[in-house]
C-alpha positions, 0 to 999 in steps of 0.5 A, a space after each residue: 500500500 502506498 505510504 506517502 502522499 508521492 506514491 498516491 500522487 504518482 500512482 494517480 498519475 499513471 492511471 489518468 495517462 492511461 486511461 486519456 490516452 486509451 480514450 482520446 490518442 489510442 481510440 481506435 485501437 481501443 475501440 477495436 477491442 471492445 468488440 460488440 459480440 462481447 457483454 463485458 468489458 474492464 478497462 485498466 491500466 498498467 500502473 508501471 509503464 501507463 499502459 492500458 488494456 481491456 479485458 473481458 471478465 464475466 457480466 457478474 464480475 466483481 473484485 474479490 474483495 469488496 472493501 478495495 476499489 475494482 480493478 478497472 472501469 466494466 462497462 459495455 459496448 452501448 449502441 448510442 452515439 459514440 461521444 455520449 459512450 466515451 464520455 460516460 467512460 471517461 466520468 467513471 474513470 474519473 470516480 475510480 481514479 479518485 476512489 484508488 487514491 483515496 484507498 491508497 492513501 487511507 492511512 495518512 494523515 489529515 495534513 498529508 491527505 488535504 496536501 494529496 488530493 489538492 495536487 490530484 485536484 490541479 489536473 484536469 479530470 478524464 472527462 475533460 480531456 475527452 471532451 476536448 478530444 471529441 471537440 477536435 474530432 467532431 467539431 462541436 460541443 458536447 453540451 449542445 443539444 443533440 437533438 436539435 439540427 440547427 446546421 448541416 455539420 457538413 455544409 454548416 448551413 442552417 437552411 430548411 431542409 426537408 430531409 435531414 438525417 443523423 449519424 448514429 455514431 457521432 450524433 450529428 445531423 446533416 442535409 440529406 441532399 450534402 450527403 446524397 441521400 434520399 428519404 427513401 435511401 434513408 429506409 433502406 439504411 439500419 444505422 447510418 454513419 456519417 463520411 466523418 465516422 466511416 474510416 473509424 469503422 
């Protein structure tokens, strides 16, 4: 167990770089092995070398001892948007992160505590990061409201359509006619993704 408020601190740190960088700089590799066939996924990290890994425990995994904070984020493969899936990641990384450092440093004292948590505290959180990661992909704010198609993130246009058609993955709404597709392509289509999404697969 960690015994000062450096090893806290250090340990921390891995684990934050590792999970922004599974969610933002890495995110495809990581997406490719959360494959959607599986009901569970555990995403972790490599405290020694900030490296990250997903493992496929059971659905009813739990950590073998209860009182100690869970080994890494379960979570599944969710059909919604991607950005609103990265995001409910990143804040439950967020909450691990905080509840492994406050495992780690149960048996400090109140000074070294206070002057653990306020330097945690100095660096932005997961979500954060992945939401300007998603910013820069996307081109949009995350806490706009998804569903109102006030402009053509293709065109940027906010001309009256008639027919208007959303990427399931990223959210985003578009002029049909910008996409070339019409109402009755549009049946024919499950799920659609926007050219933007396609080569993330």
């Amino acid at each position: 167990m960690a015994s000062t408020p450096a090893d806290v601190f250090l340990d921390f740190f891995h684990r934050r770089n590792g999970l922004i960088a599974a969610l933002t700089t890495d995110l495809d590799q990581f997406l490719e092995r959360c494959d959607p066939e599986k009901d569970c996924f555990c995403l972790s990290v490599d405290v020694d070398n900030m490296s990250w890994y997903v493992t496929f425990p059971p659905p009813d995994a739990l950590p073998l001892q209860l009182h100690k904070p869970a080994p890494g984020l379960y979570f599944k493969r969710q059909e919604i948007p991607l950005s609103d899936w990265l995001l409910q990641i990143a804040l439950q990384g967020d909450s691990w992160l905080k509840s492994v450092a406050d495992h780690l440093g149960a048996r400090l004292d109140d000074a070294n505590r206070n002057h653990m948590f306020t330097r945690l505290n100095t660096y932005t959180t997961v979500a954060d990061a992945v939401a300007k990661n998603l910013r820069l992909i996307f081109g949009r704010d995350e806490s706009e409201n998804k569903e109102e198609h006030k402009a053509c993130w293709s065109c940027s246009g906010s001309k009256e359509s008639e027919f208007w058609i959303k990427c399931y993955r990223c959210g985003n709404w578009y002029h049909g006619d910008c996409m070339q597709i019409t109402p009755t392509m549009a049946k024919k289509i499950d799920k659609y993704k926007c050219p933007y999404c396609v080569p993330r697969g």
